[in-house]
C-alpha positions as CSV (number, residue, x, y, z in Angstrom):
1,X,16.5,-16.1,76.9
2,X,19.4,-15.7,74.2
3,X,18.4,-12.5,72.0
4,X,19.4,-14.0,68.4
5,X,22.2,-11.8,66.8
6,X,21.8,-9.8,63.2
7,X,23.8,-12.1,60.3
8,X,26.0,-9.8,58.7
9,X,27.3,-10.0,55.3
10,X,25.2,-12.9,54.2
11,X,24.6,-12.9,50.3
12,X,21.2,-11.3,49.3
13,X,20.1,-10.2,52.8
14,X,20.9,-6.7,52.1
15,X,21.1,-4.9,48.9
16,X,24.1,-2.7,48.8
17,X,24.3,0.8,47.3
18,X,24.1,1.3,43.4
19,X,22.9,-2.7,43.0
20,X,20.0,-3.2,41.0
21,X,17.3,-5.7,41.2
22,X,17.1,-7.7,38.3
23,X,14.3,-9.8,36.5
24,X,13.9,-13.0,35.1
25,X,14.2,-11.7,31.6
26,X,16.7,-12.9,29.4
27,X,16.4,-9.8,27.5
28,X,19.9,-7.7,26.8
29,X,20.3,-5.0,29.9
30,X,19.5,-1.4,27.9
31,X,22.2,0.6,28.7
32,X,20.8,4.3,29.2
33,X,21.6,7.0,27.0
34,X,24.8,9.6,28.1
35,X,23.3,13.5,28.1
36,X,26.0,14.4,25.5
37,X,24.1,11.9,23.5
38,X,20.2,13.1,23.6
39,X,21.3,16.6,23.6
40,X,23.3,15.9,20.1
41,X,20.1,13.9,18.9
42,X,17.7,16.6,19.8
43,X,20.6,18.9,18.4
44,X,20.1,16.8,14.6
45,X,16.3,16.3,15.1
46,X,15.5,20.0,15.1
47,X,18.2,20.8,12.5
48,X,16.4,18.2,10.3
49,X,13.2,19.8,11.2
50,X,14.2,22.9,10.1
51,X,16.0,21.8,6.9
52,X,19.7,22.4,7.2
53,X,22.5,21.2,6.3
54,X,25.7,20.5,9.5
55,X,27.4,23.2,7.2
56,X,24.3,25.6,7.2
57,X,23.7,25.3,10.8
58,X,27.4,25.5,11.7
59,X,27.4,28.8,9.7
60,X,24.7,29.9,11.6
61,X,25.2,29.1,14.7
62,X,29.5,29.8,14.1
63,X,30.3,26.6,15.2
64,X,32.7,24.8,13.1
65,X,31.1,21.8,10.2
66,X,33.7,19.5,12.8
67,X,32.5,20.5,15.8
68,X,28.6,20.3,15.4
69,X,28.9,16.8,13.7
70,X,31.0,15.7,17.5
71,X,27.6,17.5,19.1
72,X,25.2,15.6,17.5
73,X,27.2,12.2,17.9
74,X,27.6,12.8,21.2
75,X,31.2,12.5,21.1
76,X,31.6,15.6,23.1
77,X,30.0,17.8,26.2
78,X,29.2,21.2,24.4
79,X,30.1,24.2,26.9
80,X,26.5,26.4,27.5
81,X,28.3,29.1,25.3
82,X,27.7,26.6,22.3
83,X,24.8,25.8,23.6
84,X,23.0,29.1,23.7
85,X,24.7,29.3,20.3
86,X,23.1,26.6,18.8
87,X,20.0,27.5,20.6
88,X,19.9,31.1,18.8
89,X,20.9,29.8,15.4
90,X,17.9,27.0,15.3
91,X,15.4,30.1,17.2
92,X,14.6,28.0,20.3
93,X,15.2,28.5,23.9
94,X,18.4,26.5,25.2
95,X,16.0,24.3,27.4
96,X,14.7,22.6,24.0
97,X,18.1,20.9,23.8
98,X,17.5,19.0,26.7
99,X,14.1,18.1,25.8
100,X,14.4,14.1,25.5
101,X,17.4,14.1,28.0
102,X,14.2,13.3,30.6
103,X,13.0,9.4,31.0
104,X,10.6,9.3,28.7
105,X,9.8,5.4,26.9
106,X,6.5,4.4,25.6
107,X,4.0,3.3,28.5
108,X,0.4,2.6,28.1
109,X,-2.3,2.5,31.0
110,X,-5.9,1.1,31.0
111,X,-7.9,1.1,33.9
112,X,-10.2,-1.8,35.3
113,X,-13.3,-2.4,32.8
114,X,-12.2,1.0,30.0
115,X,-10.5,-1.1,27.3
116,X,-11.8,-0.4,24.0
117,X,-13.9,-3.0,22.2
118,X,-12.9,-3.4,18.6
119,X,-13.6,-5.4,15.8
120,X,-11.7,-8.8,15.2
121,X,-12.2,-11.5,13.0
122,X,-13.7,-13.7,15.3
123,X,-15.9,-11.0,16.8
124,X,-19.1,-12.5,14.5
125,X,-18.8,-16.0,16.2
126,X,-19.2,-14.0,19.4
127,X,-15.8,-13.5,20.7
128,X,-15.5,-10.2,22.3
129,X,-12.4,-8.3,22.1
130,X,-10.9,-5.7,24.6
131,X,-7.7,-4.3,23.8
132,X,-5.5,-3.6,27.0
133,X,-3.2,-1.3,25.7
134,X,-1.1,-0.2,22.5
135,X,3.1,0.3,21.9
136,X,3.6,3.5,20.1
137,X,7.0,3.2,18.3
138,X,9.8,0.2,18.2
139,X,10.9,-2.7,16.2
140,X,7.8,-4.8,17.4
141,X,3.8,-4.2,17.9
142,X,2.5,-5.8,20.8
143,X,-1.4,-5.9,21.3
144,X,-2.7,-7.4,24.5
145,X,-6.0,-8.4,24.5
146,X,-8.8,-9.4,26.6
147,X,-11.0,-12.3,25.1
148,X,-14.3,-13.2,26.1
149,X,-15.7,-16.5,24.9
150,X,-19.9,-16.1,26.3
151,X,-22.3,-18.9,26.3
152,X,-23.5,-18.0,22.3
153,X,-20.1,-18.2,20.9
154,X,-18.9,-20.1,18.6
155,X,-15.9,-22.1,17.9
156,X,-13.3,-21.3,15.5
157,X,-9.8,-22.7,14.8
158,X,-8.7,-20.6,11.8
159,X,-7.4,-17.6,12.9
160,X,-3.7,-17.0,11.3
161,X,-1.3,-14.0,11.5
162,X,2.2,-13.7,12.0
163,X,4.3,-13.3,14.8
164,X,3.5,-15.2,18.2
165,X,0.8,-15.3,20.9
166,X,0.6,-15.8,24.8
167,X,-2.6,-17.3,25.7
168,X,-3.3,-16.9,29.6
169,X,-6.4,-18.6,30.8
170,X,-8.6,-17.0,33.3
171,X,-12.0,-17.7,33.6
172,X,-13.6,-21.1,32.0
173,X,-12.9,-24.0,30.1
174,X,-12.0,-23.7,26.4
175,X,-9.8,-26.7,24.2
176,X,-7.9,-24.8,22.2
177,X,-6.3,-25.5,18.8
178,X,-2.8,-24.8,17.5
179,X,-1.8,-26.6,14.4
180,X,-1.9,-30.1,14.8
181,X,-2.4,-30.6,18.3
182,X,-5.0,-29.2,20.8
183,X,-5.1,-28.2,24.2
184,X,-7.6,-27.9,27.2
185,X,-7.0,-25.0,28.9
186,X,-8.3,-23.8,32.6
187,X,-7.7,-21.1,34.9
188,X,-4.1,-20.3,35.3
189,X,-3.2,-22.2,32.1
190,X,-0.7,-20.7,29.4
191,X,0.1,-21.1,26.0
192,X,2.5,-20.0,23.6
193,X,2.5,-20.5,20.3
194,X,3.7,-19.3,16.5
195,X,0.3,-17.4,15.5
196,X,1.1,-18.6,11.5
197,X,-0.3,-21.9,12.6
198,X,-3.6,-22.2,12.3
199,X,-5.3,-21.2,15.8
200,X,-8.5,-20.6,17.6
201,X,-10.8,-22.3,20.0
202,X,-12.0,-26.1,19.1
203,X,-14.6,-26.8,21.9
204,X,-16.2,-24.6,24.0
205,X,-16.4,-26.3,27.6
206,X,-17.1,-24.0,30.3
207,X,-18.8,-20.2,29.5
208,X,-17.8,-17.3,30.3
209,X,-14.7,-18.1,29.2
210,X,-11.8,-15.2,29.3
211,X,-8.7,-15.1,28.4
212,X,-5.6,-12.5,28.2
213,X,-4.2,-12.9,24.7
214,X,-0.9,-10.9,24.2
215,X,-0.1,-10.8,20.5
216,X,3.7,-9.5,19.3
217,X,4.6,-8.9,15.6
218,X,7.4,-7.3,13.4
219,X,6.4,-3.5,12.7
220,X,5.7,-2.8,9.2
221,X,6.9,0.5,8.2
């Protein structure tokens, strides 16, 4: 019997070294940050912190006005010597300038059955909110949610907020309301809509009804 021989070379049958997987996302690829340029912005962070001036610290630290405005740009590699410098003059051990230079980005886990109930406007018709999770900093909030529509709920198409809303459908049967048009939606359904329309569930089919709502607005500072 003919043993079948390896393809070589094919496209996609073997990733090669330094090639990354990439998503389906359409969203820009985030270029990571160079270690001249989180030590220079812990540099300015704690100078802030501390009150000074570029000219105060450089007096302090004798580094040149020049030279520590380059450091905290990131336009240069500061040698340890300026380092340690920098370091002394700010009172903080030389390992708090590479603080951030670690992979740290905001993350938020929730196990299975511990996300906190809150209040929501539709909570009185009997719509139970869990909230999955929380972003901590950036342009954007984004507040996933799990919804439970029980048997005693009732409907209500009236909700309104800005930003925009993914609806996934996962247990149930609810006809939901966007706007001027509604929608019957079952397990493994999805919609997407702009939340300043007028929203909510219209008829309440099938109970329990749950869905994941994931809703994403501007931050307000």
């Amino acid at each position: 019997m003919k043993k079948s021989v390896p393809q070589r070379g094919k496209p996609g049958s073997k990733r090669t070294r330094g090639s990354e997987l990439l998503t389906g996302s359409l969203a820009p690829k985030e270029i990571p940050p160079t270690l001249e340029s989180e030590i220079g912005a812990e540099v300015r962070r704690l100078r802030k912190s501390f009150d000074l001036t570029v000219a105060e610290l450089g007096a302090a630290s004798g580094i040149s006005t020049g030279m520590l405005s380059k450091i905290e740009t990131g336009s240069i590699s500061p040698s340890l010597a300026t380092l340690s410098s920098l370091a002394k003059a700010l009172n903080v051990p030389i390992t708090r300038l590479f603080h951030e230079t670690g992979e740290q980005r905001d993350c938020s886990f929730v196990k299975a059955g511990t996300g906190v109930r809150i209040e929501r406007r539709g909570t009185k018709a009997g719509h139970l909110y869990d909230l999955l999770g929380h972003s901590l900093g950036g342009e954007v909030t984004v507040e996933p949610y799990l919804i439970t529509l029980k048997g005693d709920a009732e409907p209500y198409t009236d909700f309104r907020h800005a930003g925009v809303e993914f609806i996934y459908m996962l247990s149930g049967k609810v006809r939901y309301r966007h706007a001027d048009r509604s929608y019957l939606l079952e397990p493994g359904d999805a919609l997407f809509f702009d939340a300043a329309g007028r929203h909510g569930p219209e008829e309440l089919i099938k109970a329990p009804m749950t869905y994941l709502s994931v809703i994403i607005y501007p931050r307000r500072e």
